[in-house]
N, C-alpha and C positions, 0 to 999 in steps of 0.2 A: 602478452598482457598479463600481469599478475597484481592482484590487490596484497597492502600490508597492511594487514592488522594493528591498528593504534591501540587498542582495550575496549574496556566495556566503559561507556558513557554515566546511565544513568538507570538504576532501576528503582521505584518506591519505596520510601522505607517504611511503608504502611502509616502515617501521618494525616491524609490527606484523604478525607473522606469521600472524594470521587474519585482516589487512587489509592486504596488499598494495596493492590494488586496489581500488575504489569506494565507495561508502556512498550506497546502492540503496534506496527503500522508506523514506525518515524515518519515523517513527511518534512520534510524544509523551507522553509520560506528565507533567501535573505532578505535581511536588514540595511546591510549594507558592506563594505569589502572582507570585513575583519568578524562579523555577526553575522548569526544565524540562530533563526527561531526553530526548533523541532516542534511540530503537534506530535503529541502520541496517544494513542487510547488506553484509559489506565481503567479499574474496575472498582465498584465501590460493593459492598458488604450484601449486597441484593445481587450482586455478578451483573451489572450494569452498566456500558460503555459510556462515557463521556470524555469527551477531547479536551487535553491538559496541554500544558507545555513548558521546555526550560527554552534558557539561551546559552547558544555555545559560541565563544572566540575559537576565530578561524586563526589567532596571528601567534604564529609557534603551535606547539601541540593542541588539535582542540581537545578540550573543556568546558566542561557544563560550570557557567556563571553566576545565573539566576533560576529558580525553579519556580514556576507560577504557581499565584495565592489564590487562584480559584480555577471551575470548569470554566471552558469559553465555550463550550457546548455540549449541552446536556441530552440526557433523552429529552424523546418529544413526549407530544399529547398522547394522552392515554387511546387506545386504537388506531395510534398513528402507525406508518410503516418504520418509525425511530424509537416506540416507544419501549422497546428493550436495553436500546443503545446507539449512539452514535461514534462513528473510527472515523479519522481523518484517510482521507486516501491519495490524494493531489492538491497542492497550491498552483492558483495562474495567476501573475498579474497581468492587468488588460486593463485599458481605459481611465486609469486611474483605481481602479480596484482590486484590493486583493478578495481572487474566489477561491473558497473552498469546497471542494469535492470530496463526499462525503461516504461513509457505505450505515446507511440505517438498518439497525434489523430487529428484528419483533419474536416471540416465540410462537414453535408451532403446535400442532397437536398430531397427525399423522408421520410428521418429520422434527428433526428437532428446532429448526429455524428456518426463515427468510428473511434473504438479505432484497434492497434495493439501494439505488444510487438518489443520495441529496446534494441542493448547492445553498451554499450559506455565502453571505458578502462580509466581510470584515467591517467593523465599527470600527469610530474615535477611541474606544477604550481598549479595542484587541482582543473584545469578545466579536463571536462570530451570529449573526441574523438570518434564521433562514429566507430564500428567496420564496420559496411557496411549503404549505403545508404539505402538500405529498412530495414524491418523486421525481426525478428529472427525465427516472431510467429504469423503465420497471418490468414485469416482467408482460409481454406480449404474446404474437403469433409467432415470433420469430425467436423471443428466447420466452420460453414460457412456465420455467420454472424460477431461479430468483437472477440477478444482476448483482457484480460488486466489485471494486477494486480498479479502481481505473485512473489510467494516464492520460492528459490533456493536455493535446499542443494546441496552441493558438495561431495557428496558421492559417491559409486560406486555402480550402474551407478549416475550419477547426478538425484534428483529428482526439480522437477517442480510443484506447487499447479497454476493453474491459471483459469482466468474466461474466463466464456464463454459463448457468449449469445445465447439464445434459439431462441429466436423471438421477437417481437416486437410488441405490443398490441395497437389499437386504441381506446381512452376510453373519456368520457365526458369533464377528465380533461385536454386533450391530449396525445400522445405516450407514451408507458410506457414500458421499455424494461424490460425482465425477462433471468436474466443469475443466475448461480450457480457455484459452483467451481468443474476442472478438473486435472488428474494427466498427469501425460507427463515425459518420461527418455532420458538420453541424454548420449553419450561416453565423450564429454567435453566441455556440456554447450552450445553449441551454436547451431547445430544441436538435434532437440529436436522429438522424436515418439510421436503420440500420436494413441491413438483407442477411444476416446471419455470414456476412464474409468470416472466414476465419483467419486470426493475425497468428496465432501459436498453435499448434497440436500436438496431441499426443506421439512420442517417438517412441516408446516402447511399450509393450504390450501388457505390462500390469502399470502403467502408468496413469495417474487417476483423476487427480487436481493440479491445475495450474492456474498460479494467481499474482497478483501485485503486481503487475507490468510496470518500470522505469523507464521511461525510452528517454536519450540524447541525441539532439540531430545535430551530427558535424559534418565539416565542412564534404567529405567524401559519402558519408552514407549517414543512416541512422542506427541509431545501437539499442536493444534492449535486453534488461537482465529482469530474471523473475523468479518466483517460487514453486517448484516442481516437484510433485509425489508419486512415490510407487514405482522410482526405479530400481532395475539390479542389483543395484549393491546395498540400496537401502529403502526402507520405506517412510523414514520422515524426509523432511522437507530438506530439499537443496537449494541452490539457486543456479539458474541453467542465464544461458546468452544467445539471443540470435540478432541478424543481422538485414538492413532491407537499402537498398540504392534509392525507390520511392517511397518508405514508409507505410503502403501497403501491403508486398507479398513479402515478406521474410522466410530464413534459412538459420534456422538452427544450428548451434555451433557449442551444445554445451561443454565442451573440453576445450573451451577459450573461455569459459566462465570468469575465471582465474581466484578464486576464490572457495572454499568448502570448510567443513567441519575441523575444530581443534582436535589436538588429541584425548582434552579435557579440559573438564573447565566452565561456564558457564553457556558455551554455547559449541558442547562436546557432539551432543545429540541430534543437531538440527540447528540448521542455518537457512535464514529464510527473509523474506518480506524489505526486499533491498527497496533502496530510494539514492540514487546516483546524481550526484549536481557536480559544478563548477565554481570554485571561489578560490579568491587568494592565490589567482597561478596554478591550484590542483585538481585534481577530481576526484572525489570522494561519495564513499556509498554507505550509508545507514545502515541497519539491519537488523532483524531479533534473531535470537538463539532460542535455547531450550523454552520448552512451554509457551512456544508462539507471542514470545513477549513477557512472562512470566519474569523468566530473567532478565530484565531490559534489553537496551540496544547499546549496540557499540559502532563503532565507525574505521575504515579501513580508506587506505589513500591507494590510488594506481601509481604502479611503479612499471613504465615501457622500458623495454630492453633498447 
């Protein structure tokens, strides 16, 4: 399994006053064989997240077509758990609706943030409504420092891959949170069980965050790629692969990733924050580079031996 690198898609060119700054988190929605909508979260002049987006052609090399003329979701209400920012994290369609899964976060004062999980419903216009003023996913007895970043299949029951922080560490360089990814079922998405199962953990011993879960179910197993820190060879972010027969227990398998750092370039430093779909015959995965989106995102195809 190896991905090829197509280039870099799209990053800001500071225009766009609720995108200043980055385009963090691609997410996908198709449109339809040859379309696709990327949300990303770009940041506006206050370092505040609102979910943006272009449209990329699937037919020949993609490329960014259209680049949207507003937020379709802003921060929330002032002491909301959004009201720092809003990142797009997963699209489901279901029932006729497109939902978006959200990660909202707020600033803190002992820490420097918390995050929680939102669900918005897509309008007639293609801006996005939230379903409820607070959270779908927040923090509890069971994760009880913040929630974020999560994958949603609509299966039966619904499953859910999401983060979740452990604790939060004080170190020479300053705070350094350590979350890993969790599972969670749901009867329809928006009420969500959790018992603290773990879907990913740490493999190596200065290993510290693990986030953005993508998972694919095909037809022999399920597959997931994600963003992992504080290995061996390096300490920014990679993107690791495992692997599960039920979508429950998985197996790690990061040297089938097939995918890492250029030699330079815009996403020399760090390669992170994948989002893996299906269109047009291929399968292709999103992704930020340097500065966690800073640099935008680019997009690479599977190429099997």
């Amino acid at each position: 399994m190896r991905w090829r690198k197509l280039g870099r898609l799209f990053v800001p060119d500071g225009t766009r006053p609720w995108a200043r700054t980055h385009a963090a988190v691609p997410t996908v929605e198709l449109l339809d064989a040859r379309l696709a909508r990327v949300y990303f979260a770009g940041r506006d002049d206050q370092n505040r997240s609102s979910v943006a987006c272009v449209d990329m052609a699937l037919d020949g090399t993609p490329r960014v077509v259209r680049e949207g003329d507003r937020a379709l979701l802003a921060p929330g209400e002032l002491g909301g758990f959004d009201d720092s920012g809003a990142m797009p994290s997963w699209i489901v369609r279901h029932g006729g609706e497109v939902l978006l899964y959200y990660i909202g976060w707020n600033l803190g004062v002992t820490v420097p943030f918390r995050n929680a999980v939102g669900l918005a419903r897509k309008s007639a216009d293609g801006s996005f409504e939230r379903v409820s003023r607070g959270p779908i996913l927040d923090r509890n007895a069971v994760d009880p420092l913040f929630t974020a970043s999560v994958c949603v299949l609509p299966e039966s029951p619904w499953r859910m891959y999401y983060l979740s922080c452990l604790r939060w560490e004080s170190t020479a360089a300053g705070l350094r949170h350590h979350y890993h990814l969790r599972y969670a079922e749901s009867p329809d998405g928006i009420a969500w069980r959790r018992d603290g199962r773990v879907a990913i953990d740490f493999a190596y011993p200065q290993e510290y965050a693990i986030s953005r879960p993508s998972v694919v179910r095909d037809a022999d197993r399920y597959r997931m790629w994600f963003s992992s820190r504080g290995r061996p060879e390096a300490d920014t972010y990679r993107i690791g692969y495992a692997e599960s027969s039920d979508g429950i227990v998985w197996q790690r398998h990061d040297d089938l990733a097939g995918i890492d750092v250029s030699t330079d370039g815009w996403d020399a430093e760090m390669i992170c924050y994948p989002c893996v779909f299906d269109a047009a015959g291929a399968r292709y995965m999103l992704y930020n580079g340097n500065g966690y989106g800073r640099s935008g995102f680019g997009i690479a195809i599977l190429e099997q031996d």
